[in-house]
C-alpha positions in Angstrom: -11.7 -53.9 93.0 -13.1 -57.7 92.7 -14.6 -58.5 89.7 -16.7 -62.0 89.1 -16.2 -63.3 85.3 -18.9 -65.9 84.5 -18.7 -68.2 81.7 -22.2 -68.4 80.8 -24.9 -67.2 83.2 -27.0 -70.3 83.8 -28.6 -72.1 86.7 -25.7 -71.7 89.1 -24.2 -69.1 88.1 -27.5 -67.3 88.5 -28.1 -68.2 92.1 -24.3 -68.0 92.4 -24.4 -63.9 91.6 -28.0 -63.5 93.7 -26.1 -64.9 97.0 -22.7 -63.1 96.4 -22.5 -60.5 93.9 -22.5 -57.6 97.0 -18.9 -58.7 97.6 -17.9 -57.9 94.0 -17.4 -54.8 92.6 -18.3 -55.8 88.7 -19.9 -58.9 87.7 -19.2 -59.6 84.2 -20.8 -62.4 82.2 -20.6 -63.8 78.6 -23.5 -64.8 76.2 -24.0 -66.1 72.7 -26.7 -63.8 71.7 -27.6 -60.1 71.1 -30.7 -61.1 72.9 -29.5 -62.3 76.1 -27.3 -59.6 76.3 -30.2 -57.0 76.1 -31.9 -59.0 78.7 -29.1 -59.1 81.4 -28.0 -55.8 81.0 -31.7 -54.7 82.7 -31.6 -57.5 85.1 -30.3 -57.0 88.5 -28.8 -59.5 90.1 -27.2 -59.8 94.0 -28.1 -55.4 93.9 -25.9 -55.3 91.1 -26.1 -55.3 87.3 -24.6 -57.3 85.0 -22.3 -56.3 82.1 -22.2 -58.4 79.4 -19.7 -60.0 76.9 -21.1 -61.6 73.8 -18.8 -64.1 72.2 -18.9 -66.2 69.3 -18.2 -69.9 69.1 -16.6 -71.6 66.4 -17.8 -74.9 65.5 -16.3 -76.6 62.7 -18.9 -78.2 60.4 -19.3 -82.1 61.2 -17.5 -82.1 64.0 -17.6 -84.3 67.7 -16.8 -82.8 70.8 -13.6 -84.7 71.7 -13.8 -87.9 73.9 -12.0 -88.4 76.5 -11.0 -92.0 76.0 -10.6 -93.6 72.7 -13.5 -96.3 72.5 -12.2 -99.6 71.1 -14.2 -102.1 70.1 
């Protein structure tokens, strides 16, 4: 029983799912909002539909993504 997880269900993952989602047996795929959860869950996509997981990212106040290299100046 294959089941696809996307991480977010953007551009690629989108055309990803309409090519291939007949060879899975659950496509799962997570989203920020109550929203865009509504709005996949009557979408289908590759025959199938998708089942959603809404999730919640913490972001600390002020904060910068981490780089990857230290700049020095």
């Amino acid at each position: 029983m294959p089941t696809l997880l996307c991480i977010g269900l953007g551009y690629c993952a989108r055309h990803y799912v309409a090519e291939f989602g007949a060879r899975f047996d659950r496509i799962v795929a997570t989203t920020r909002s109550e929203d865009r959860a509504a709005d996949l869950g009557r979408e289908l996509l590759g025959g199938r539909s998708i089942e959603t997981l809404r999730v919640r990212w913490l972001r600390r106040r002020n904060s910068r993504p981490p780089s990857r290299w230290p700049m020095r100046c």
